[in-house]
DRENRO-60944 format. One record per residue (C-alpha): x negated, y, z. Coordinates in steps of 0.25 Angstrom, whole numbers, plus 5000, padded with zeros to 4 digits. Layout:
N
XYZ;...
END
This chain:
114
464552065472;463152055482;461752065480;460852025490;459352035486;458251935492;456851895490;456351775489;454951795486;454851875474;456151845471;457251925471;458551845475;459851905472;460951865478;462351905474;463551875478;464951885474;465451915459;464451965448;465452025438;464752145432;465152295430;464252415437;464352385452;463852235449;462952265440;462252375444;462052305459;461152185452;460452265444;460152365456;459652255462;458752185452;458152325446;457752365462;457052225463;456352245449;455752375453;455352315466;454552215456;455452095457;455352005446;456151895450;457551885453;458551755457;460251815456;460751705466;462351685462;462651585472;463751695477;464251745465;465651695463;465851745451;464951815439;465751875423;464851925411;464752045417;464051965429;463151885419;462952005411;462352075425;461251955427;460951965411;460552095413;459752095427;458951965421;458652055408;458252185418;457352065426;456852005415;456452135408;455552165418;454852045419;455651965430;456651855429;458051825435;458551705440;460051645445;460351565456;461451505461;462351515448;463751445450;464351345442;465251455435;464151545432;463251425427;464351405416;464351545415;462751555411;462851425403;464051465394;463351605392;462051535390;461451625401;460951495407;459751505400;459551645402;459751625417;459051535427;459651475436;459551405450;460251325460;459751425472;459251575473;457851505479;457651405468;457851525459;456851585466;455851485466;455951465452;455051605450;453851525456;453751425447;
END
């Protein structure tokens, strides 16, 4: 797995690449990430999953928790680029109302303004 950290605007882009299937290293690398925007005061994040081949409960367990940390401190999460696989995924889980969801990583980001 990838991270590639972006801003577009005040928002943080995230792009990850690969597969998202939990445990310490995966885990702890996302987290490491969003905690070090937070303390930088970033309140708004897009995860951009257009290069994720393949995410488990671990993986979904991993966006549960960073969306719970963002929310906590007063900021929102937002996915982008969600595959077929992991739509069924969010929809059989019922995560797809927890989550919000968008074609791009840009239209995600727009979505903050309005």
């Amino acid at each position: 797995m990838k991270i590639d950290k972006r801003m577009m605007g005040d928002v943080a882009v995230l792009d990850i690449s690969g597969k998202i299937l939990g445990g310490p290293p995966t885990s702890q690398e996302i987290k490491d990430q969003v905690y070090q925007l937070l303390d930088e005061g970033v309140s708004k994040f897009v995860m951009n999953l257009e290069d994720v081949k393949r995410m488990n409960s671990s993986g979904l367990g991993i966006l549960i928790s960073v969306l719970t940390s963002v929310r906590n401190r007063g900021g929102n999460l937002k996915l982008a680029a969600v595959n077929e696989t992991m739509e069924g995924i969010l929809v059989l889980t019922k995560l797809n109302s927890v989550f919000e969801t968008y074609q791009t990583a840009e239209g995600a980001a727009q979505s903050f303004a309005k």
